[in-house]
PyMOL commands that place a pseudoatom at each C-alpha (Angstrom):
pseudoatom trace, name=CA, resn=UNK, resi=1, chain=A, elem=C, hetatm=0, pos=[6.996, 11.075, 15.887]
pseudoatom trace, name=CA, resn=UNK, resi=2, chain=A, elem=C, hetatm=0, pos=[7.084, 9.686, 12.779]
pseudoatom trace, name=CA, resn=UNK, resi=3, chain=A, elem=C, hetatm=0, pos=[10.376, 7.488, 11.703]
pseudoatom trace, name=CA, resn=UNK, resi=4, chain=A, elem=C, hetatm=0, pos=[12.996, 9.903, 9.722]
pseudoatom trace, name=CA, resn=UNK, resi=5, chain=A, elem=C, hetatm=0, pos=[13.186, 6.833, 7.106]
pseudoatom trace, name=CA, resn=UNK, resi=6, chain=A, elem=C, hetatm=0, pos=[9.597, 6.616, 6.297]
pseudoatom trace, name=CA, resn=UNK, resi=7, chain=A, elem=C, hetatm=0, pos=[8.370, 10.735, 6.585]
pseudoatom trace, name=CA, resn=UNK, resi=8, chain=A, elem=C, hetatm=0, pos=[11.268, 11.067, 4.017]
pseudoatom trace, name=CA, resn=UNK, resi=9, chain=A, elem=C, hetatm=0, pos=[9.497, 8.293, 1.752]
pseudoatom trace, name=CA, resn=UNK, resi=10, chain=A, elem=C, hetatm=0, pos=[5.968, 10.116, 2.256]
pseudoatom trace, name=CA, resn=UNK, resi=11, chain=A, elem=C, hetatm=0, pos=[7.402, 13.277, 1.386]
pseudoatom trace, name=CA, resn=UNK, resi=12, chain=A, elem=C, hetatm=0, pos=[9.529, 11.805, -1.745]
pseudoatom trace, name=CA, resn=UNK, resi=13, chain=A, elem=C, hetatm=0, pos=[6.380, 9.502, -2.547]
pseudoatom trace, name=CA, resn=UNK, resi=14, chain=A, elem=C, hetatm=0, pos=[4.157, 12.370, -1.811]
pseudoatom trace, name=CA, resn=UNK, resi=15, chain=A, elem=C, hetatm=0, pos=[5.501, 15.075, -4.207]
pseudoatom trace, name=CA, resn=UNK, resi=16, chain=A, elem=C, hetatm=0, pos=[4.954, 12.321, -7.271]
pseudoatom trace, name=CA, resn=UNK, resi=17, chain=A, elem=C, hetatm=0, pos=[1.450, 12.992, -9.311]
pseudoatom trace, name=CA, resn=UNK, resi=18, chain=A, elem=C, hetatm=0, pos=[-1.339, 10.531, -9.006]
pseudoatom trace, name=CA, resn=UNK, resi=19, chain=A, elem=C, hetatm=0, pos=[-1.560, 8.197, -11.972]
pseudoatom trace, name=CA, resn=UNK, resi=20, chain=A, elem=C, hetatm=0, pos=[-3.057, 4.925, -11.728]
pseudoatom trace, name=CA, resn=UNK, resi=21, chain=A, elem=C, hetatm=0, pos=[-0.853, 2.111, -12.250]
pseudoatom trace, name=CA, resn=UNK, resi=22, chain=A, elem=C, hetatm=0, pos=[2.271, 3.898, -11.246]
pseudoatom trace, name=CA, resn=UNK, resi=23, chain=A, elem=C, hetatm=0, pos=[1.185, 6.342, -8.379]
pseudoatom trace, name=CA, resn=UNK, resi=24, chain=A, elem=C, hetatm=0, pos=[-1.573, 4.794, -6.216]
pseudoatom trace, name=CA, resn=UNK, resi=25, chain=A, elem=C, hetatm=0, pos=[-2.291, 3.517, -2.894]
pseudoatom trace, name=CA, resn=UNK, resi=26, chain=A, elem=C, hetatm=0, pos=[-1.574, 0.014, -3.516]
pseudoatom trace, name=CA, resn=UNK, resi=27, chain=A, elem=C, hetatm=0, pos=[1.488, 0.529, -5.184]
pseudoatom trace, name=CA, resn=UNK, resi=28, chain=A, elem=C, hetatm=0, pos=[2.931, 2.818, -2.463]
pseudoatom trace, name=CA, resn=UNK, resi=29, chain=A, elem=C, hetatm=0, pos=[3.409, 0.050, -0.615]
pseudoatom trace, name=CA, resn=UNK, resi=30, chain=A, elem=C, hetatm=0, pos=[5.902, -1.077, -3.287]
pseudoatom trace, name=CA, resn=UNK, resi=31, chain=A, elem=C, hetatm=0, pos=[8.002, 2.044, -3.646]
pseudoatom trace, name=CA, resn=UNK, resi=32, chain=A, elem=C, hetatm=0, pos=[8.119, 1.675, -0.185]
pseudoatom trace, name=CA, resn=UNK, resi=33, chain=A, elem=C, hetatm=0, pos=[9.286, -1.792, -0.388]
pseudoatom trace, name=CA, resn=UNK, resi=34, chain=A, elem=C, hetatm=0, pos=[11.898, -0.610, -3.348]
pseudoatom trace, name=CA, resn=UNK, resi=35, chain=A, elem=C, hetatm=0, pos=[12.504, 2.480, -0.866]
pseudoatom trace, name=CA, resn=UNK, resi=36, chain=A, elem=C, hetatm=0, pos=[13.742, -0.059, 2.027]
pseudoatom trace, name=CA, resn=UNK, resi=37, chain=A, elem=C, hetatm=0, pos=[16.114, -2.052, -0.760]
pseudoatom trace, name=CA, resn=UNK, resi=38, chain=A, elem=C, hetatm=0, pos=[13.546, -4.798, -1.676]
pseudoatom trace, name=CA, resn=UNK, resi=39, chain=A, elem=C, hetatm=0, pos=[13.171, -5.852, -5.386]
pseudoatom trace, name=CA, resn=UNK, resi=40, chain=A, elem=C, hetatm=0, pos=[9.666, -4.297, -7.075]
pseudoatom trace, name=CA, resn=UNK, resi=41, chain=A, elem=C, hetatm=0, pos=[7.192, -6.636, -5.426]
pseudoatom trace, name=CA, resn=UNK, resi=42, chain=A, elem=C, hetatm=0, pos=[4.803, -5.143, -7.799]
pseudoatom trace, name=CA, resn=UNK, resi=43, chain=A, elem=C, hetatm=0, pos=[6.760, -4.651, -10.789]
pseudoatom trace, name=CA, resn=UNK, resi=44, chain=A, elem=C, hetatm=0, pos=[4.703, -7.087, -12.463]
pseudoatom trace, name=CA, resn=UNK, resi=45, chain=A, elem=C, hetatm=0, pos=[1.645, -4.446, -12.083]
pseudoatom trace, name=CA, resn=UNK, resi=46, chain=A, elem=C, hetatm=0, pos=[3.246, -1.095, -13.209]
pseudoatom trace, name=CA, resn=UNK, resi=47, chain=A, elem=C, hetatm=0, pos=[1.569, 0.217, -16.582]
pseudoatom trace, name=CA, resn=UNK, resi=48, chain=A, elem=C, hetatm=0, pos=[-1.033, -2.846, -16.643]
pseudoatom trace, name=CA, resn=UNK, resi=49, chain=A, elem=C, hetatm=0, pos=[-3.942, 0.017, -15.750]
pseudoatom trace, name=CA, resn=UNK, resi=50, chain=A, elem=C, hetatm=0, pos=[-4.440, 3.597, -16.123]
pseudoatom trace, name=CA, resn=UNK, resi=51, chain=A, elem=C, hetatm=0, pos=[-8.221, 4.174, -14.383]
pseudoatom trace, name=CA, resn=UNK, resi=52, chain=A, elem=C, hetatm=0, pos=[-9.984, 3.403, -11.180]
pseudoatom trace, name=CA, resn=UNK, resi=53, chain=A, elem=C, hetatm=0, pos=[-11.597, 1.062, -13.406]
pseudoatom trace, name=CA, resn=UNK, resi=54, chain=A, elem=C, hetatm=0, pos=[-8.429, -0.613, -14.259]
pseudoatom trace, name=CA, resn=UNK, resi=55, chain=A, elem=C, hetatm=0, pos=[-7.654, -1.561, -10.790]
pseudoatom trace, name=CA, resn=UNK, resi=56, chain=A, elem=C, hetatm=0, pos=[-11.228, -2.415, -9.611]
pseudoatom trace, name=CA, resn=UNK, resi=57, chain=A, elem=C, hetatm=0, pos=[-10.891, -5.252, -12.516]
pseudoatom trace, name=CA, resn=UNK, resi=58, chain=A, elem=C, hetatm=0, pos=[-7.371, -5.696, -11.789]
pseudoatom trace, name=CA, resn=UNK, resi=59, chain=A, elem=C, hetatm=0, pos=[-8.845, -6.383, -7.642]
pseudoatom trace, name=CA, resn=UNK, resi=60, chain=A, elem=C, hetatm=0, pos=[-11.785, -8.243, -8.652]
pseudoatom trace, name=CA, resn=UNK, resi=61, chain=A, elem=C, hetatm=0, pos=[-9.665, -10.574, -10.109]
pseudoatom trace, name=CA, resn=UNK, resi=62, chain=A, elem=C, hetatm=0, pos=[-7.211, -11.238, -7.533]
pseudoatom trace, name=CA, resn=UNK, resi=63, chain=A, elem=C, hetatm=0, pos=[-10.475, -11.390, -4.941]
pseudoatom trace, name=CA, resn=UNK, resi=64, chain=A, elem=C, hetatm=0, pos=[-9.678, -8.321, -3.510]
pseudoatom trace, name=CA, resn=UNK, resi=65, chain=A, elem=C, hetatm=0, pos=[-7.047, -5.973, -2.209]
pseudoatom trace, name=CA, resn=UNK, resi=66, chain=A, elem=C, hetatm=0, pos=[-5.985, -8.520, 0.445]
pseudoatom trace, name=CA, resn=UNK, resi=67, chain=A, elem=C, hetatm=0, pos=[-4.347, -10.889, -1.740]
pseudoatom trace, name=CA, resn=UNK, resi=68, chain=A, elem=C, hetatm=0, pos=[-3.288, -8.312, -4.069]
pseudoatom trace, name=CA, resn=UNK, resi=69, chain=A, elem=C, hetatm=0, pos=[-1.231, -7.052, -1.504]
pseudoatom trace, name=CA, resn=UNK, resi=70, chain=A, elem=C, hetatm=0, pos=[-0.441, -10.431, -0.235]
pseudoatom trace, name=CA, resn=UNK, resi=71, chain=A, elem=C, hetatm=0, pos=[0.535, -11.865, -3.479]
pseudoatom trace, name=CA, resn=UNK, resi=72, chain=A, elem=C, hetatm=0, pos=[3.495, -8.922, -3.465]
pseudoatom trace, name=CA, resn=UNK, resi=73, chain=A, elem=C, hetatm=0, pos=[4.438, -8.768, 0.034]
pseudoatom trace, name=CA, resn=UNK, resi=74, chain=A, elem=C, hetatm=0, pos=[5.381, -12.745, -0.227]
pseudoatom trace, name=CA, resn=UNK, resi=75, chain=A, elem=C, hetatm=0, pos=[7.611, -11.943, -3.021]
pseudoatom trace, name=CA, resn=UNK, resi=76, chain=A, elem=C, hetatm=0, pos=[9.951, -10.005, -0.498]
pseudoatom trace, name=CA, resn=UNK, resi=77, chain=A, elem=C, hetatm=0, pos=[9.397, -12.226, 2.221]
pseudoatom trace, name=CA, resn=UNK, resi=78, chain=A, elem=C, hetatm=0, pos=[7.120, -9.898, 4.317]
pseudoatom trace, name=CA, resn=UNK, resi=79, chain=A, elem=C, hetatm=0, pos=[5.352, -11.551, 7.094]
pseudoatom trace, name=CA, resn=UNK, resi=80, chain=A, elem=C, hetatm=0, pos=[2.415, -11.492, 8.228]
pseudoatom trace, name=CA, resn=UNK, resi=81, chain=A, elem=C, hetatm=0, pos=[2.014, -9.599, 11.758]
pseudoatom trace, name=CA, resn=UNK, resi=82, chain=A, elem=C, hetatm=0, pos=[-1.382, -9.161, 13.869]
pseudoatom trace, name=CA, resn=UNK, resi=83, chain=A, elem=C, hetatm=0, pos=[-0.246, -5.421, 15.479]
pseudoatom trace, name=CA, resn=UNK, resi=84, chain=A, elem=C, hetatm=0, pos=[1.459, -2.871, 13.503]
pseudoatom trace, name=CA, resn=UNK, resi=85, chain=A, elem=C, hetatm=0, pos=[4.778, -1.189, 14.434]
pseudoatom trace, name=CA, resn=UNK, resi=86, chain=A, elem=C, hetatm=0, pos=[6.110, 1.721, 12.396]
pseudoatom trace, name=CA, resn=UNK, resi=87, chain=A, elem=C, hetatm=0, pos=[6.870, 1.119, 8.701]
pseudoatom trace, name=CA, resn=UNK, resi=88, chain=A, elem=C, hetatm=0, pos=[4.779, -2.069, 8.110]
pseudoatom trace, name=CA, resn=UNK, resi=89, chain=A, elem=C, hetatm=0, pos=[2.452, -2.006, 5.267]
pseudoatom trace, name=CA, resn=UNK, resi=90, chain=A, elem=C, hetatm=0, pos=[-1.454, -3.620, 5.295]
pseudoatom trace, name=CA, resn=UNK, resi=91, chain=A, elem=C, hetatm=0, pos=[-4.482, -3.668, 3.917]
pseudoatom trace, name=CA, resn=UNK, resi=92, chain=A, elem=C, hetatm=0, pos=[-7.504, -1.715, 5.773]
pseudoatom trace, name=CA, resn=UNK, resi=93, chain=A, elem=C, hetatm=0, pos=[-11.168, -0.657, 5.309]
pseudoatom trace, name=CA, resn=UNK, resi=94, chain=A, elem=C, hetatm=0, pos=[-14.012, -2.894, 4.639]
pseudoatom trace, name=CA, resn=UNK, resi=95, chain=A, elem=C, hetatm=0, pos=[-14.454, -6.023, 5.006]
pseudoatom trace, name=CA, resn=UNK, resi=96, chain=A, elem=C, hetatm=0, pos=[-16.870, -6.600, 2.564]
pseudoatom trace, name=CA, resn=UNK, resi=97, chain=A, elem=C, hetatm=0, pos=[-15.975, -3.775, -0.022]
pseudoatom trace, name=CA, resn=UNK, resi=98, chain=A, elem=C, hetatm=0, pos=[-12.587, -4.109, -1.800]
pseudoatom trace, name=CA, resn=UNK, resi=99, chain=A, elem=C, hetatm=0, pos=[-13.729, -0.974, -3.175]
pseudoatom trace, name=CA, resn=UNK, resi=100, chain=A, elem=C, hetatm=0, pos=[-13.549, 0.358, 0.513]
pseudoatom trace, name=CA, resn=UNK, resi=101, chain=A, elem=C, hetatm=0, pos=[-10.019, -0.834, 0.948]
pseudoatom trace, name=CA, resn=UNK, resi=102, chain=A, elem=C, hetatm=0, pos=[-6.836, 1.026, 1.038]
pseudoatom trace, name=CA, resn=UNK, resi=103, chain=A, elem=C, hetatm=0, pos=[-3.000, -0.195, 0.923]
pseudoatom trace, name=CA, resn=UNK, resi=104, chain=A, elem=C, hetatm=0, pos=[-1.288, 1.781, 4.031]
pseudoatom trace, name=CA, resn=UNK, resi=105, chain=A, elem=C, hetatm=0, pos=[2.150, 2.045, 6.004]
pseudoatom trace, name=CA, resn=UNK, resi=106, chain=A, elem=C, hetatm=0, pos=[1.624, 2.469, 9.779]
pseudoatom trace, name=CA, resn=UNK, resi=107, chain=A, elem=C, hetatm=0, pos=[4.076, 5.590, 10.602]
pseudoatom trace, name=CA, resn=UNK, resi=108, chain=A, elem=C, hetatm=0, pos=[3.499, 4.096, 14.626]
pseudoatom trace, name=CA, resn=UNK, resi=109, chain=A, elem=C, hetatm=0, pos=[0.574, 6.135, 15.941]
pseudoatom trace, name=CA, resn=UNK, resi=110, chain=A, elem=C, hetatm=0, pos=[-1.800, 5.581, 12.511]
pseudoatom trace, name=CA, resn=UNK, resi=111, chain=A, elem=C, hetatm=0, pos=[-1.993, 4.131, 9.260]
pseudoatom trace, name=CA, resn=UNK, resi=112, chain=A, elem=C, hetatm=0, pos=[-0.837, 6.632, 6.542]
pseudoatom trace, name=CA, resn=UNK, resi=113, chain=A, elem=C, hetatm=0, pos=[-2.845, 6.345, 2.998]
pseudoatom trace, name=CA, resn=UNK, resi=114, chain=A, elem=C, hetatm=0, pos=[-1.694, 7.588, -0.217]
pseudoatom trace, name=CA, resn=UNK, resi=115, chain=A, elem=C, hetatm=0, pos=[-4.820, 9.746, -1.885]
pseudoatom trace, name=CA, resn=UNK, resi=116, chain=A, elem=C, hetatm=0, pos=[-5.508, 11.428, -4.911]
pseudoatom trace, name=CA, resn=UNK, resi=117, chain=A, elem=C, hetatm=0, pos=[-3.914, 14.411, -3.518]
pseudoatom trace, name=CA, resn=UNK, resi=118, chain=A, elem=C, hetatm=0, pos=[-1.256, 13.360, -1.204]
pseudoatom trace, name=CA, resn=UNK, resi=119, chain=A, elem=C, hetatm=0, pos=[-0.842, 11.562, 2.212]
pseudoatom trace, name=CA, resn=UNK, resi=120, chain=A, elem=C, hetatm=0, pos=[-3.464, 11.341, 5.001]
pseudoatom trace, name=CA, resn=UNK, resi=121, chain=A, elem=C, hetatm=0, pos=[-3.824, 9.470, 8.114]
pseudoatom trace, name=CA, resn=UNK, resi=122, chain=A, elem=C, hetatm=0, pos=[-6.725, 6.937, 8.079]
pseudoatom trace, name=CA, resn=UNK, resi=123, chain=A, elem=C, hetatm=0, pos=[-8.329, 5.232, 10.801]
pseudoatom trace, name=CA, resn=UNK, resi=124, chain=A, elem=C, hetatm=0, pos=[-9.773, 1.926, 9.855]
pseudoatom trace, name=CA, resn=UNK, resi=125, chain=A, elem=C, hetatm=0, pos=[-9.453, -1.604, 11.041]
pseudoatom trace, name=CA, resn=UNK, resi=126, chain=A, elem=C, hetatm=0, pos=[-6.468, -3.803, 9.361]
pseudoatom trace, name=CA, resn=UNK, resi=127, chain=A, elem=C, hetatm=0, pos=[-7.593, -6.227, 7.422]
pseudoatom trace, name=CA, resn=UNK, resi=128, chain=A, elem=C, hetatm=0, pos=[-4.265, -7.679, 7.060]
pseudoatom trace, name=CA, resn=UNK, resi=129, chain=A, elem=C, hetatm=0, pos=[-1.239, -6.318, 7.618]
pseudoatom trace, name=CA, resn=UNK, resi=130, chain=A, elem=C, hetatm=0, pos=[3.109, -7.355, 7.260]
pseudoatom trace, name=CA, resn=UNK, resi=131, chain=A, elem=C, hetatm=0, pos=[6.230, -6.625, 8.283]
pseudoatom trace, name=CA, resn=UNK, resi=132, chain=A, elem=C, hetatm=0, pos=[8.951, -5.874, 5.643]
for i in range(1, 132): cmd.bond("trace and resi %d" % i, "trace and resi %d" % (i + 1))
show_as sticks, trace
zoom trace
């Protein structure tokens, strides 16, 4: 069963439109953040792109989704974990594609991705993954 706290994010999260830059995978794991009482860990990134393209440059740059992620988890003092419990956010997919990789929150049985079209579970290996 999925924690009351977090299926009331996905559902909240859920009901917004997709839009690059504000509505994404990656930055789910923000509003989640913001949804817990955190600051905007990605604040910084809201608005800078509006396109898949956007954040494949925006990834590239940063060396992938890893330290994307990374970069704002540290800003709200998230650790670093090696197993997931409920509500903790990390990176998964590829390990050689950042275009293969996905910013998730694992609701305790499976990591929960934010898609085009709403929330589904993914199974994939973490790549990295924190506790907030």
């Amino acid at each position: 069963m999925v924690d009351p706290v977090l299926a009331g994010f996905i559902a909240a999260y859920e009901a917004k439109p997709w839009q690059p830059g504000r509505v994404d995978c990656c930055l789910a794991l923000a509003a989640w953040a913001v949804w817990l009482g955190h600051p905007d860990p990605a604040e910084h990134m809201r608005g800078t792109y509006d396109s898949e393209e956007g954040y494949r440059a925006i990834f590239a740059e940063y060396g992938g989704v890893v330290p994307f992620i990374e970069s704002c988890a540290t800003k709200i003092g998230a650790r670093p974990v090696q197993v997931p419990e409920s509500g903790d956010i990390g990176v998964i997919g590829s390990l050689t594609s950042y275009e293969r990789q996905f910013g998730a929150v694992f609701d305790g049985e499976r990591w929960r991705v934010r898609f085009i079209n709403g929330y589904g579970a993914m199974i994939a290996p973490p790549l990295a993954i924190w506790r907030i």
